[in-house]
VOGU-3710 file (C-alpha; in Angstrom, 3 decimals, decimal comma):
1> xxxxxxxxxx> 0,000/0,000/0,000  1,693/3,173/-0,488  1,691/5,961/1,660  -0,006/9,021/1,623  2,595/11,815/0,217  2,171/15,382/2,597  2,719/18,522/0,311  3,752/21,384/3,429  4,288/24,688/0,659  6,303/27,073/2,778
11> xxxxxxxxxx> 5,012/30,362/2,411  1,077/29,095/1,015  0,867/26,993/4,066  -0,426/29,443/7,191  2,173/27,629/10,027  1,307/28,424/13,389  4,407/27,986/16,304  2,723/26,424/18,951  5,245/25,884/21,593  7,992/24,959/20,098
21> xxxxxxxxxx> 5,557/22,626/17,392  4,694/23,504/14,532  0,728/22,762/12,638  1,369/22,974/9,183  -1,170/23,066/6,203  -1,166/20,177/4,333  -2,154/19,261/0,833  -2,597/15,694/0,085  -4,885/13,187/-1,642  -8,210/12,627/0,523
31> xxxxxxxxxx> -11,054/9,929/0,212  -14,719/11,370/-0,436  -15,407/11,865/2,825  -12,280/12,827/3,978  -11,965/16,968/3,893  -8,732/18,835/4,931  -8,832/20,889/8,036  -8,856/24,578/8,028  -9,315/27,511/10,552  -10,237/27,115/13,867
41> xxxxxxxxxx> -10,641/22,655/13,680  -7,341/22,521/12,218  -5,996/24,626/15,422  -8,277/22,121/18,371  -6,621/19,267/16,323  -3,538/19,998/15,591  -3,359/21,471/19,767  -4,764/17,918/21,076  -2,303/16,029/18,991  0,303/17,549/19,853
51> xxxxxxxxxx> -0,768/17,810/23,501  -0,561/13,687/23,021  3,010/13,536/21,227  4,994/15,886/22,908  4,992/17,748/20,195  6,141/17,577/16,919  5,100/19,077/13,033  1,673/18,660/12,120  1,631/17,316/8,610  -1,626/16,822/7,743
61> xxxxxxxxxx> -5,203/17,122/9,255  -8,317/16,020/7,881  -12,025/15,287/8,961  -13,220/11,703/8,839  -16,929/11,938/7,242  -17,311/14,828/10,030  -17,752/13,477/13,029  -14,034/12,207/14,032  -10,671/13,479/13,158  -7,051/12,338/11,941
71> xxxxxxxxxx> -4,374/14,021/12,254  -0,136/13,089/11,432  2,369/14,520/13,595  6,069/14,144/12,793  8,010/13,902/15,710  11,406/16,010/16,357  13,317/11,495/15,763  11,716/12,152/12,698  8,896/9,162/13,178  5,440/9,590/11,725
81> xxxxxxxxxx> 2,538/9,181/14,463  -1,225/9,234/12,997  -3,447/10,466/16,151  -7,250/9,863/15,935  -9,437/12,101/17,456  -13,129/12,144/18,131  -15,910/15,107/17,498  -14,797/17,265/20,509  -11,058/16,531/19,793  -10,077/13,388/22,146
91> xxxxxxxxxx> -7,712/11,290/21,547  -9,518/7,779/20,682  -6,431/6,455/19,303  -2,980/6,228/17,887  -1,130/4,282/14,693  2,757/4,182/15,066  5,071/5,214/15,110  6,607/5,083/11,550  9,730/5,716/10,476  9,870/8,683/7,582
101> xxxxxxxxxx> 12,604/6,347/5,940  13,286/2,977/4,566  16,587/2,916/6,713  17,161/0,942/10,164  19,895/4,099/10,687  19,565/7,478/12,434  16,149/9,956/11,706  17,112/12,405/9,638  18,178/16,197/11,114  16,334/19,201/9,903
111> xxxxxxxxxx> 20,015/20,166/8,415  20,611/17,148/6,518  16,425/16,861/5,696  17,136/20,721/4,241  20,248/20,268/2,554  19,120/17,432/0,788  15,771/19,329/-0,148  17,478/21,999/-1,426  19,953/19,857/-3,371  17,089/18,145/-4,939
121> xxxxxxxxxx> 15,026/21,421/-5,374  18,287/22,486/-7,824  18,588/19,310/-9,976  14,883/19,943/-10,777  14,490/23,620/-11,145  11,035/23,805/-9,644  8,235/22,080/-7,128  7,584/21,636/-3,685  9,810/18,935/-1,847  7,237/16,232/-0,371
131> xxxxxxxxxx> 9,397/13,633/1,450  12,879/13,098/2,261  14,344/9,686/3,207  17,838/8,593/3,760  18,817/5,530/1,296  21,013/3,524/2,252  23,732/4,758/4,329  24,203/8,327/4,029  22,421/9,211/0,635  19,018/10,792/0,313
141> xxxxxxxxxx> 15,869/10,311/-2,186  13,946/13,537/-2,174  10,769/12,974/-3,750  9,625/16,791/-5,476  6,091/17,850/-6,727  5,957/19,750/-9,939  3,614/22,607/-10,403  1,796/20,367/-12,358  0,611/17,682/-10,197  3,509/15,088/-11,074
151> xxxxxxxxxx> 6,461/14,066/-8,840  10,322/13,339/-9,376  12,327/11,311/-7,575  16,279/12,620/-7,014  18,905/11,149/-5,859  21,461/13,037/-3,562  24,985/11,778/-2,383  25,960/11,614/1,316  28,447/15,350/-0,068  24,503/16,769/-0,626
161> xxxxxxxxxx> 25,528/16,880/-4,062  22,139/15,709/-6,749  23,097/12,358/-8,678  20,072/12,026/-10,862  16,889/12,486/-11,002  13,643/9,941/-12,455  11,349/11,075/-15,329  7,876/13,140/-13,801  5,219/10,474/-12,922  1,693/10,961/-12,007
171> xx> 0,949/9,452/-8,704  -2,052/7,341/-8,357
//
């Protein structure tokens, strides 16, 4: 099954600092009953989940068919927690946590997460960066999102330098 890709567009996304966490607006590919959060139940969400984590990055928010919530926090070790909420924003439960990479080594650092974003972000020319992993020892696949709605994957030596880069795909 693959895993739902999180779009977080710097300056289009309204991030709040909540202390010391971050809640993040979130683009990503929803079911029909699914709707983003916004406003005032993206703030009660993204507070309560991060009330439960310890904080962390909210990465994406959405309702469940209205009457219970989901929200994905990415912890500071870089792990991915999904935290379910009900209608007046209790925890009811929690999936994870998940590792943001397919590596048994260290989570990425926001340095090395940035450098290789901005490596990547280089090769390509354009797009929003939408997940960073380490492969395999110290290199990097930065997965980018073009302004048109496909995605490239580059590859980015352990020196932050970009190797290649894979042909734009459409993601399912």
């Amino acid at each position: 099954m693959r895993r739902k890709f999180v779009v977080i567009t710097g300056v289009a996304a309204a991030a709040v600092v909540l202390g010391g966490a971050t809640v993040a607006g979130a683009a990503n590919t929803l079911s029909a009953d699914d709707q983003p959060l916004s406003g005032t139940e993206l703030q009660q969400a993204g507070d309560a989940a991060l009330a439960h984590t310890g904080g962390g990055t909210v990465t994406e928010a959405e309702s469940e068919g209205g009457s219970a919530y989901e929200v994905e926090v990415r912890r500071q070790d870089g792990s991915q927690v999904e935290v379910n909420l009900d209608s007046s924003f209790k925890v009811s439960g929690v999936e994870g946590p998940e590792r943001d990479d397919d590596s048994n080594g260290p989570a990425l650092t926001a340095d090395e997460r940035d450098k290789a974003s901005n490596a990547a972000l280089a090769k390509v020319g354009q797009g929003t960066v939408s997940e960073v992993e380490r492969e395999g020892g110290n290199a990097y696949e930065v997965e980018v999102r073009l302004g048109n709605g496909s995605e490239v994957d580059v590859q980015v030596g352990a020196d932050f330098q970009a190797l290649n880069q894979s042909a734009p795909e459409f993601d399912d």
